[in-house]
C-alpha positions as CSV (number, residue, x, y, z in Angstrom):
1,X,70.4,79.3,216.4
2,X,69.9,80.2,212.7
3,X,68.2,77.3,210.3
4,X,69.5,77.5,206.8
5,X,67.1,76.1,204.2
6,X,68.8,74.5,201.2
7,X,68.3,72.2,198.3
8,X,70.1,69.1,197.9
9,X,72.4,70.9,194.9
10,X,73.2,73.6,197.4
11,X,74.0,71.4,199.8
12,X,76.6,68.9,197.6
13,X,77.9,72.7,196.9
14,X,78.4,73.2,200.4
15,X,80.5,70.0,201.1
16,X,82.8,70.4,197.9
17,X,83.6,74.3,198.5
18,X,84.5,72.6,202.6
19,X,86.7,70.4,200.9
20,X,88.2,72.6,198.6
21,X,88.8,75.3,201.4
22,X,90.6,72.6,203.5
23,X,92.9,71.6,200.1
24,X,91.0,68.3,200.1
25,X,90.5,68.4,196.5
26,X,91.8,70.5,193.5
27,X,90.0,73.2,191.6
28,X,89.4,71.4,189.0
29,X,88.4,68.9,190.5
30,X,85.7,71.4,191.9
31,X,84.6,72.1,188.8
32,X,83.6,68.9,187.8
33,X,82.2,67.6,190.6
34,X,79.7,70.6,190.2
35,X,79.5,70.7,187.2
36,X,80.8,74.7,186.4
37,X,83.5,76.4,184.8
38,X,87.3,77.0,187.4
39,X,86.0,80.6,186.5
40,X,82.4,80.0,188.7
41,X,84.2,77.8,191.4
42,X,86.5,80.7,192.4
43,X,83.5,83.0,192.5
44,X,81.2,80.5,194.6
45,X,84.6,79.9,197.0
46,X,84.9,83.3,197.4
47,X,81.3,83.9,198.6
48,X,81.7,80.5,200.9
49,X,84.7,82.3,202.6
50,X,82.8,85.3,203.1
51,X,79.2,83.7,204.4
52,X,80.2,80.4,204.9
53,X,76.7,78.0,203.7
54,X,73.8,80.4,203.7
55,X,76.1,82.5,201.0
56,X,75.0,79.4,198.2
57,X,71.6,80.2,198.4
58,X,69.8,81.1,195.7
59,X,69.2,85.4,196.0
60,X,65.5,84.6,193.9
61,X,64.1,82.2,196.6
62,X,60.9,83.5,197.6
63,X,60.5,86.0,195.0
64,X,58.3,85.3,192.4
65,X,59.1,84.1,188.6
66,X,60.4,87.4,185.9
67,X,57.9,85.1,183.6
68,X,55.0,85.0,186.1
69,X,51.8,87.0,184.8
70,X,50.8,90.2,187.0
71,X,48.4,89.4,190.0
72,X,45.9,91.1,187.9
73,X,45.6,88.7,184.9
74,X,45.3,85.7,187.7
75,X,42.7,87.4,189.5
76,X,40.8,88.4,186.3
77,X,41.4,85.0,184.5
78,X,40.1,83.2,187.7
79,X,36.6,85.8,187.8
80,X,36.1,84.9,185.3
81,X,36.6,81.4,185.2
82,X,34.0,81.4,188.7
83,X,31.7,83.3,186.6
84,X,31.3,81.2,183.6
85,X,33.6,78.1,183.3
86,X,33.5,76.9,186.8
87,X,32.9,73.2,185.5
88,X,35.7,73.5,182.5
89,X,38.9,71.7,182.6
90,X,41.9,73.6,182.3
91,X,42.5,72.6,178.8
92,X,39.1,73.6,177.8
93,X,39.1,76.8,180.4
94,X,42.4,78.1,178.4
95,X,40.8,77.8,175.2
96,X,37.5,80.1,175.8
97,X,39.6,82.3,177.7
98,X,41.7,82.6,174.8
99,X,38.9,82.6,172.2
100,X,36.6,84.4,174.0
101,X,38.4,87.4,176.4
102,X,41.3,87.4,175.0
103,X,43.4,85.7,177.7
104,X,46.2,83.5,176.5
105,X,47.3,81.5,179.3
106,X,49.6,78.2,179.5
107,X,47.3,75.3,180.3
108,X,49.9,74.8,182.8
109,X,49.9,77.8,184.6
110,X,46.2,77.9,184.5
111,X,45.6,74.6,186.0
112,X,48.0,75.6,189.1
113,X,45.7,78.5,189.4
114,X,42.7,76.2,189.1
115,X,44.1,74.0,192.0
116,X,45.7,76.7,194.5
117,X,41.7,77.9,194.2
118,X,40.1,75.2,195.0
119,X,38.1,75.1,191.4
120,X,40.0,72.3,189.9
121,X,40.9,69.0,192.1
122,X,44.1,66.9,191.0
123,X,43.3,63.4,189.3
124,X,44.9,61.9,192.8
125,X,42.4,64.6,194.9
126,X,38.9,63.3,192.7
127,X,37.1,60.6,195.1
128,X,36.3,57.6,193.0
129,X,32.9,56.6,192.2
130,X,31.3,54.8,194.8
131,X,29.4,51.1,194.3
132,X,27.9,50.4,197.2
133,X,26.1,47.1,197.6
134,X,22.3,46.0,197.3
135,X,20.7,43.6,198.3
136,X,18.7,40.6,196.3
137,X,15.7,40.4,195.0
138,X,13.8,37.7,197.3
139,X,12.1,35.4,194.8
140,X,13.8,33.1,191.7
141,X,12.7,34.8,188.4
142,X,12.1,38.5,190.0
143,X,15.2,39.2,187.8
144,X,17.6,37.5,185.5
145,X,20.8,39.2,184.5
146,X,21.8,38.2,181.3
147,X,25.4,39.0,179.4
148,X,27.7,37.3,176.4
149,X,31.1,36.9,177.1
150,X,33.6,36.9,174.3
151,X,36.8,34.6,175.6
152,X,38.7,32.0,174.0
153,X,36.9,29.7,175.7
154,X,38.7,26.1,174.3
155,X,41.7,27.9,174.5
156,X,43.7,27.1,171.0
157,X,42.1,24.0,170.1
158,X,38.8,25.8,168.9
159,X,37.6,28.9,167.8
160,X,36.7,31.8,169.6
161,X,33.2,32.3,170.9
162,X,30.8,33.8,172.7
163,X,29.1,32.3,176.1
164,X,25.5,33.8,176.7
165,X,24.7,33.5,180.2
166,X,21.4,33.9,182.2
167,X,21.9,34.1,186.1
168,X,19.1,34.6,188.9
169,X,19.9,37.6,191.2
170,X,18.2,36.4,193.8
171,X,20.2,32.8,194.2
172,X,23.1,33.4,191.8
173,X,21.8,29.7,190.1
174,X,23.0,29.7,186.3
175,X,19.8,29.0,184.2
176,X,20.5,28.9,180.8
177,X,24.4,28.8,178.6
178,X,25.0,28.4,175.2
179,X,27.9,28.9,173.4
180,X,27.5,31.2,170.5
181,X,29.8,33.0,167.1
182,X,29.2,36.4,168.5
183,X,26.3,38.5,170.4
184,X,23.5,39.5,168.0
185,X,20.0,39.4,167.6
186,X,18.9,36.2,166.7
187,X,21.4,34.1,169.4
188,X,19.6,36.4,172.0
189,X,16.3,35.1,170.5
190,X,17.4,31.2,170.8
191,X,18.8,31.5,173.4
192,X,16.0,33.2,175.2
193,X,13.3,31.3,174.0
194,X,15.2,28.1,175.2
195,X,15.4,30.0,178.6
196,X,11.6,30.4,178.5
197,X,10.5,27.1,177.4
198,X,12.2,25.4,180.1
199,X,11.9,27.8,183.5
200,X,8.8,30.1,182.7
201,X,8.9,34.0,181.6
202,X,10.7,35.8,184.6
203,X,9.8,39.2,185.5
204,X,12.6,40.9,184.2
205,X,16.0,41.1,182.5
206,X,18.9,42.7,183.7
207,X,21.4,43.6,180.8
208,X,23.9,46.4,179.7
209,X,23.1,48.9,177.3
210,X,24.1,46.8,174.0
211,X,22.4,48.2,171.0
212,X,20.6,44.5,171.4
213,X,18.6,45.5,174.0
214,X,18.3,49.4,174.2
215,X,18.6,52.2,171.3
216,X,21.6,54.3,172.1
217,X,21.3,56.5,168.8
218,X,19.9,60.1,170.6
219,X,18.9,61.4,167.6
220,X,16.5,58.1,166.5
221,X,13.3,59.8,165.8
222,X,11.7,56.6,163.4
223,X,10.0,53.4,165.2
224,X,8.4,53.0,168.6
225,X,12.0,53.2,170.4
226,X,12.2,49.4,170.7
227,X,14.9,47.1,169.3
228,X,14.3,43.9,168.2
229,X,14.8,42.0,171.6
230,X,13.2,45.1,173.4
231,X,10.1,44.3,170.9
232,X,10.0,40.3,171.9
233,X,10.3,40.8,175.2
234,X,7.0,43.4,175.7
235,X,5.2,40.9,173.6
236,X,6.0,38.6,176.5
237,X,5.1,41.4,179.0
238,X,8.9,41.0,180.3
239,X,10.4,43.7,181.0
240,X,13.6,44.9,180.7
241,X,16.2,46.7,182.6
242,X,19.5,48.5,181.1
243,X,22.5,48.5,183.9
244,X,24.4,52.4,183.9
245,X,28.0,50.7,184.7
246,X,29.5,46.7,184.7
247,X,29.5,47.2,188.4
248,X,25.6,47.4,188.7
249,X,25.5,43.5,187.6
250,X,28.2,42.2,189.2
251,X,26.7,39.0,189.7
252,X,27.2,38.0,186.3
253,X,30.1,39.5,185.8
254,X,32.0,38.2,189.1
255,X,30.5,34.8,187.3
256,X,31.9,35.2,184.1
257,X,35.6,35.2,186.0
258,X,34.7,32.4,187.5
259,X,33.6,30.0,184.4
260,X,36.8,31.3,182.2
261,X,38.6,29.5,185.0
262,X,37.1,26.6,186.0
263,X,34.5,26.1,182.5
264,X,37.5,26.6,180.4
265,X,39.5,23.9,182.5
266,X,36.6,21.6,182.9
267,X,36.4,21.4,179.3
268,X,40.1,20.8,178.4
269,X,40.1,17.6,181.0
270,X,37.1,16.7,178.7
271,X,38.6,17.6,175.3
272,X,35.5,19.7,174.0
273,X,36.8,21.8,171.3
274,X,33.8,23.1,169.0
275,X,31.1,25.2,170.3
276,X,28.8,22.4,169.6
277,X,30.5,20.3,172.0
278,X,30.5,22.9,174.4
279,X,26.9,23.4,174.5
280,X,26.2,19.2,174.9
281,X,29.1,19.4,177.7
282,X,26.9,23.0,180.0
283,X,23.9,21.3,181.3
284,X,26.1,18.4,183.1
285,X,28.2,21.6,184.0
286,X,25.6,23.9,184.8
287,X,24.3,21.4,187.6
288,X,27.6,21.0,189.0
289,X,28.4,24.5,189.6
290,X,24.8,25.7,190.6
291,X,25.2,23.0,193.5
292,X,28.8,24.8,194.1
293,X,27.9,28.3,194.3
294,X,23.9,28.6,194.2
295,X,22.5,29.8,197.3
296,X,18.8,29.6,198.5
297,X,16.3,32.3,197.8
298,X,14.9,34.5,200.7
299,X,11.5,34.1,199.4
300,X,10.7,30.3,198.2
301,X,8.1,31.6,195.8
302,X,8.9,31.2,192.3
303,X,8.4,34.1,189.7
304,X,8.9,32.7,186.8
305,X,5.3,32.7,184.8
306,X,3.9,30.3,182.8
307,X,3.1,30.7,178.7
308,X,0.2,31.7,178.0
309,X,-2.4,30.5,175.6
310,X,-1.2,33.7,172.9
311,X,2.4,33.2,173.9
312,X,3.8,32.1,170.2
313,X,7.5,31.9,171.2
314,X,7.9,31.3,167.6
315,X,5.9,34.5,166.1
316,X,7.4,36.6,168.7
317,X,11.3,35.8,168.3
318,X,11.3,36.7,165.3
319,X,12.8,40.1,163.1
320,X,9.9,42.0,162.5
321,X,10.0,45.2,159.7
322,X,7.3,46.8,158.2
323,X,7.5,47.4,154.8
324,X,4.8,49.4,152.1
325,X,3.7,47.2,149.2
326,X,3.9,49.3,145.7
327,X,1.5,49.4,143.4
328,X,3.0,46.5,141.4
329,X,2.7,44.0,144.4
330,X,6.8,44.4,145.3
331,X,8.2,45.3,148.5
332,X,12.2,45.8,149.4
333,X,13.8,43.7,152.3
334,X,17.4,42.8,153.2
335,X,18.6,44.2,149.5
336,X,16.0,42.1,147.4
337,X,12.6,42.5,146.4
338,X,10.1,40.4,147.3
339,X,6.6,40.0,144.6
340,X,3.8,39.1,146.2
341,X,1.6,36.4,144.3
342,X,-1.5,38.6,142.3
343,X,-4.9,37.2,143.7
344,X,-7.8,38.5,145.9
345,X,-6.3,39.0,149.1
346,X,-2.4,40.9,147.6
347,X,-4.6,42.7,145.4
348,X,-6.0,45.1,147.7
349,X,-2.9,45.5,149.8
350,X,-1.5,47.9,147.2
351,X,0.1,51.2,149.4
352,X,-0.4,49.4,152.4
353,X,2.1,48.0,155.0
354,X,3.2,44.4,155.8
355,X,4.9,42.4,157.9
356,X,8.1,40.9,157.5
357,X,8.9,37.8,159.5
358,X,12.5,36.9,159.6
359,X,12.9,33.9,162.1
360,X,16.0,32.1,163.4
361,X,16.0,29.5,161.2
362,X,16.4,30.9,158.0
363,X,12.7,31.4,156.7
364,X,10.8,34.5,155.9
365,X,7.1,34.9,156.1
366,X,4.8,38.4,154.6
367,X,2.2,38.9,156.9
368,X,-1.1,40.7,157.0
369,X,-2.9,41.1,160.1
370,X,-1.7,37.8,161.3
371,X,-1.7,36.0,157.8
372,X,0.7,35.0,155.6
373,X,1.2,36.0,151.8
374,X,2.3,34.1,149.3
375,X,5.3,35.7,147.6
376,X,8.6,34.5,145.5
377,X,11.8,36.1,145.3
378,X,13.0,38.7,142.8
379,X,17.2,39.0,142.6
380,X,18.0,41.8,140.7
381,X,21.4,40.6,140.7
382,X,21.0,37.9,138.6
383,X,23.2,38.7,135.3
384,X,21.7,38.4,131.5
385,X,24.1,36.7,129.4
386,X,23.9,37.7,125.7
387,X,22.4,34.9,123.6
388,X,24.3,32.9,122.0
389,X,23.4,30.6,118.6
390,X,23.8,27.4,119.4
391,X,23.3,24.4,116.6
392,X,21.0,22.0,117.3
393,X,22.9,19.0,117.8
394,X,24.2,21.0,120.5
395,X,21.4,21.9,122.1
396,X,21.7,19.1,125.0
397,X,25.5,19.6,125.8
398,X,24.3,23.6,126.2
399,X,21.6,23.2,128.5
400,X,23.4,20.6,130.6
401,X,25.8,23.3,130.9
402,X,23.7,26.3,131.4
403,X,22.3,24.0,134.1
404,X,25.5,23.5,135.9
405,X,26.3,27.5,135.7
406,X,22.8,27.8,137.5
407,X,23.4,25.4,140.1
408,X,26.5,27.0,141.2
409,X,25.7,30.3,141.3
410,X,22.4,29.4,143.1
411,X,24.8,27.7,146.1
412,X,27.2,30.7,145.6
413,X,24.3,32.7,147.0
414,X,22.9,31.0,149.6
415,X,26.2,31.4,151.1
416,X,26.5,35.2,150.3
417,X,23.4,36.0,151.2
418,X,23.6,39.0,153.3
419,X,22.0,38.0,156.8
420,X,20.9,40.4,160.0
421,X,22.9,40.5,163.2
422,X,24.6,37.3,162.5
423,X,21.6,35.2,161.4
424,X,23.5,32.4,159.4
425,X,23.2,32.3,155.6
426,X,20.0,29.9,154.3
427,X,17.9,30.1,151.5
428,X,14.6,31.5,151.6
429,X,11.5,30.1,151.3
430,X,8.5,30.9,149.9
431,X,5.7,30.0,152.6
């Protein structure tokens, strides 16, 4: 017994030239059932007569393509691929063939090469990466994950924010929430010094590799390789830990899922609709869902440390730049200049680096080895009006109105004043 290998086309071939042998159906008929000219149907029926089925298959089955490139250019092209592109996508391995030898291959083609080799795996073939569980760290405080979320968290009734979050890994207990405009700088600073003033300095943090906590620029060759945060937190001797995938912290992650569910419903039933309600409405929440989901440490010990006597939560969470005083007592910062105050102690300071102290809440201090300068602003966008003669009489009337002018463009630029990392807008003051 003979097996006859066909396609499915062949095959539907098969069963209309049986019918039209038998007078089933008419020629042309035939012919549009398959698709072909009368002309081809008499030549296929002719050929069924003579080999019955096996006669419709295809003569070039098995042979290999007219357009298919010699066995020599697939042998060389795959050489040399071993040799020097072995970890090159097709795409990639096509080009520096082409570019570099010579060889112009279809991406195509070359990747079927790749994959009948064994150099190249389908997307379906690669194994996934692979996350494989750890365990906890035994003590409260050994490490805190920390994260910002970025939900619409009071759903259309309010705005959209950010939730910071701080969760132990060793019991999954939420320490510290606060809703937030948008992950920068100086939220992690409040936020973090609220952590700290309540629960102790932990031993480390646990965060992603936001420019906030880690510099991601390769080619940063200025500074001590710190940011900001990264600065605070060795002042605090806390260290801190960047995660290489979400996966790594799950915990707070797996969290997150859980408080845009229940946090988000908990405050509808409760019609908060402002961040600032939000934040009164966490610590009530906090407690609930700690006594939910918390679990108990394997080690009772707690690592949380207590401030010391230098710990100045207030010196340290602040923006730090140093700057070089000129010869005329001025020094640049945030697109102004700042004049230090002539007397004894600026004097001397002339080509020498300060301290710039930019803290949370708006004020900015020039230090020297720990002390403060007195200074005053300089806006060198302030505008000169051309002077104008004005009669005595109405002398008053002008200045009142001069005045006024000067009063609003004062509040025009405590609003526009350009701020770091989303520090709100305030005015400066001199210290």
């Amino acid at each position: 017994m003979t097996v006859i290998t066909m396609s499915r086309r062949e095959i539907d071939r098969a069963h209309v030239l049986r019918d039209l042998e038998a007078k089933r159906i008419s020629v042309s008929d035939a012919a549009q059932l398959m698709g072909i000219s009368r002309r081809q149907v008499f030549r296929l029926a002719r050929q069924y007569k003579v080999g019955g089925p096996a006669a419709l298959i295809s003569k070039r089955r098995g042979l290999p393509s007219n357009r298919s490139h010699p066995a020599i250019v697939r042998t060389e092209a795959l050489a040399l691929i071993k040799a020097t592109y072995a970890d090159f996508g097709p795409t990639l391995a096509a080009e520096k063939l082409a570019e570099r030898h010579g060889l112009r291959l279809g991406v195509e083609t070359l990747r079927q090469w790749m994959l009948a080799d064994g150099i190249w795996k389908d997307r379906r073939q690669r194994l996934g990466r692979v996350y494989q569980p750890r365990y906890r760290r035994e003590c409260m405080g050994e490490l805190i994950q920390i994260d910002g979320s970025e939900h619409w968290w009071f759903e259309g009734r309010g705005p959209q924010c950010t939730l910071l979050a701080f969760i132990d890994d060793a019991t999954s207990t939420l320490m510290h929430a606060e809703f937030v405009a948008s992950e920068s700088t100086f939220d992690y600073f409040r936020a973090t010094r609220a952590y700290i003033e309540r629960h102790g300095k932990p031993v480390a943090f646990y965060s992603d590799k936001h420019s906030i906590f880690r510099v991601n620029s390769k080619g940063a060759a200025g500074g001590d390789g710190m940011t900001q945060f990264g600065r605070a937190l060795d002042e605090l001797n806390i260290d801190i830990i960047c995660a290489n995938a979400p996966q790594s912290k799950g915990r707070i992650e797996r969290c997150f899922g859980t408080l845009q569910d229940r946090l988000v419903k908990e405050m509808r039933l409760a019609g908060i609709d402002t961040p600032a309600a939000g934040n009164a409405f966490l610590p009530g929440f906090l407690e609930a869902h700690n006594a939910r989901f918390a679990r108990a440490p394997a080690n009772e010990r707690n690592a949380h440390r207590a401030l010391g006597e230098r710990d100045d939560l207030i010196q340290t969470f602040a923006w730090k730049e140093l700057r070089t005083v000129t010869h005329n007592l001025t020094l640049q910062y945030d697109q102004r200049m700042i004049l230090l105050e002539p007397n004894e102690m600026t004097r001397p300071l002339a080509r020498q680096r300060v301290t710039v102290c930019d803290y949370p809440d708006g004020r900015l201090a020039v230090q020297h080895k720990g002390r403060d300068l007195p200074y005053r602003m300089f806006d060198r966008r302030q505008t000169v009006n051309q002077a104008a003669i004005v009669d005595n009489k109405r002398l008053g009337a002008a200045l009142a109105h001069i005045a006024e002018k000067q009063k609003d463009l004062d509040m025009s630029r405590s609003r526009k004043a350009p701020r770091r990392n989303g520090q709100a807008a305030q005015v400066f003051k001199a210290s």
